[in-house]
C-alpha positions in Angstrom: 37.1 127.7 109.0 39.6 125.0 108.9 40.4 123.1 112.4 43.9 122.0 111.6 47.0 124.0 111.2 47.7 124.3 107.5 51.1 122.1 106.7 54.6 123.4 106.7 55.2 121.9 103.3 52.4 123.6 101.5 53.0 127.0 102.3 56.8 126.7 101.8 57.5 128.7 98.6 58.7 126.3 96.0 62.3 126.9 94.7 63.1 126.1 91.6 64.8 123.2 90.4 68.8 124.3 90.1 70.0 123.4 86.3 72.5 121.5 86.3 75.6 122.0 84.1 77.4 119.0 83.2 80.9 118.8 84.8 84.1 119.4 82.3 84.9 115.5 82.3 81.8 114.1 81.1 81.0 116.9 78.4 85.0 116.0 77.7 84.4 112.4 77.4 81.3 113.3 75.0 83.2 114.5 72.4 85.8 111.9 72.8 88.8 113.8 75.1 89.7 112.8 78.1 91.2 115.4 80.4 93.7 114.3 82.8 94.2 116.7 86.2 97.3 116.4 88.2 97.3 114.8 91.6 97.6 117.2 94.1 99.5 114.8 96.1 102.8 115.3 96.9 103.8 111.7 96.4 102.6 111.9 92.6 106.0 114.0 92.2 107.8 111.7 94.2 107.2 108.9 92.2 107.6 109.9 88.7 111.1 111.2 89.9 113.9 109.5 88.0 115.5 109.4 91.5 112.6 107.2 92.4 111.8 105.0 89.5 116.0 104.2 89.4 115.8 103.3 93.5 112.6 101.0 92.7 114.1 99.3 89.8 117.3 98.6 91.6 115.5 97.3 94.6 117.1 94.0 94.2 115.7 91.8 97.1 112.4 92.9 96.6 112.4 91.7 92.6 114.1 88.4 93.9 111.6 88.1 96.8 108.6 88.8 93.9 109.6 86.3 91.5 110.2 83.7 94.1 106.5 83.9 95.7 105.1 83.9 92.2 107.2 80.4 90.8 106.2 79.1 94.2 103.0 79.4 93.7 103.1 78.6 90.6 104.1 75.5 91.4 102.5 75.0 94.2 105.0 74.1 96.8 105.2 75.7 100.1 107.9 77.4 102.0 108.9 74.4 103.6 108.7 72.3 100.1 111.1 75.2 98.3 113.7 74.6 102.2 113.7 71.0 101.0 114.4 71.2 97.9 117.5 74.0 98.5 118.9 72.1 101.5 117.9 75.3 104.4 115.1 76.0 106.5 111.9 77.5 105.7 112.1 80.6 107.8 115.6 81.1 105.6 112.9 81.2 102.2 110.1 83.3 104.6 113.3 86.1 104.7 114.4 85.8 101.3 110.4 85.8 100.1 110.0 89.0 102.3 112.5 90.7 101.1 115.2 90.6 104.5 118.0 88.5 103.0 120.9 89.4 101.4 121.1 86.4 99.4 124.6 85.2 97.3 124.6 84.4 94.0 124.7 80.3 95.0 121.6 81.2 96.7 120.0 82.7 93.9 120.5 79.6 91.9 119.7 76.8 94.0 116.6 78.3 94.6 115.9 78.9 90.5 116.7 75.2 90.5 114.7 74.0 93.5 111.4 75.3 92.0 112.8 74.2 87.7 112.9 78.1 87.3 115.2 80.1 85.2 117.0 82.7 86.4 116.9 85.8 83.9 118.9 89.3 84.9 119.2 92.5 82.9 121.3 95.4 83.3 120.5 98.4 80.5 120.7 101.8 80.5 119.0 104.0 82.5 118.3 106.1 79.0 116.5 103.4 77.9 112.7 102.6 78.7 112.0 99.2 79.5 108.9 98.1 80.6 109.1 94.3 81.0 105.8 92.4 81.7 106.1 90.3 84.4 105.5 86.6 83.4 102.6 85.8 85.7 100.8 88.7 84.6 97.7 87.8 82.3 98.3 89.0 79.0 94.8 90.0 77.6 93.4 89.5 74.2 90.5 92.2 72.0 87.1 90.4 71.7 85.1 91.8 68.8 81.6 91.7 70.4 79.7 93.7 67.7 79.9 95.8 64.0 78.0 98.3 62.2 78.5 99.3 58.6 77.0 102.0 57.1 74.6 102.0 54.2 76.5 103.3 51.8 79.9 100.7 52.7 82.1 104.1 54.0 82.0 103.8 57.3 82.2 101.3 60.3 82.0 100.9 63.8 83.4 97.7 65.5 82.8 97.2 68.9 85.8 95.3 71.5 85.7 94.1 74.5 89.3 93.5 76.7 89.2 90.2 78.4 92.4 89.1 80.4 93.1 85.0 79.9 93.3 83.0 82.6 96.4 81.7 82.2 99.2 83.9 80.1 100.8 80.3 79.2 100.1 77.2 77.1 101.6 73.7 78.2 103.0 72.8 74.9 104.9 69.7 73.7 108.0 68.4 75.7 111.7 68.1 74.5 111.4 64.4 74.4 113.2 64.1 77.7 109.7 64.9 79.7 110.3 68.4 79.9 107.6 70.4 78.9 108.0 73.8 77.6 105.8 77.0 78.9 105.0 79.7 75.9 103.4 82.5 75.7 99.9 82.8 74.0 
């Protein structure tokens, strides 16, 4: 007659294993579709509203204040470099970078020029899809990184790989005058 108690564990009946059924997206993504589920979220609405995508593409300051922190950097000047440059102070370029001033035209300018920016505006229908890329955004370039053709020459399989450049822009040749000109890959 056994002396010990006779373990939990081993007189548990065993349950079997559940199966388990593979989920809608990946048997989905086997066969090569992709099914895309709406947000719940009530803000998903919200912002693919024309209301909203017309307020967030007229939000003036906040362009401005975008494309001023990016040619800053860009150059690398500080706030108090960009001040010197326009003839103000730097907390005046700490409110127009965050978006608080309601900067003039003149202002605008002298502080395209006090960076050697170019000032670019657009005003197009609201009909009309435009999708700009913004200039500091890496543009990105296919890689092939692999093929496969089949035996008999009909079919083929090339593998690519995505890889965003470091830098969307090549120094190329100046103008002569010791400007040098930025272009796009």
């Amino acid at each position: 007659m056994p002396t010990s108690m006779p373990s939990a564990k081993n007189e548990m009946p065993k349950t079997p294993a559940a199966r388990k059924e593979p989920n809608e997206l990946s048997s989905a993504s086997a066969r090569g579709t992709v099914i895309s589920r709406s947000s719940l979220s009530p803000l998903s609405d919200l912002y693919t509203s024309e209301a909203f995508k017309s307020e967030w593409a007229n939000d003036v300051r906040f362009h401005l204040a975008d494309n001023a922190i990016h040619l800053r950097k860009y150059r690398r000047m500080s706030q108090t470099d960009v001040a010197k440059a326009m003839g103000t102070s730097q907390s005046a370029i700490a409110r127009i970078e965050n978006g608080l001033e309601n900067v003039t035209a003149d202002t605008v300018e002298r502080l395209a020029r006090s960076m050697r920016g170019r000032f670019f505006v657009s005003i197009y229908p609201q009909e009309v899809s435009f999708n700009a890329r913004n200039w500091w955004e890496p543009s990105t370039s296919w890689s092939v990184v692999g093929t496969f053709v089949s035996s008999s020459g009909d079919q083929a399989i090339v593998g690519l790989t995505r890889e965003p450049t470091r830098d969307p822009f090549v120094v190329s040749g100046g103008t002569g005058s010791g400007d040098l000109l930025l272009q796009e890959k």
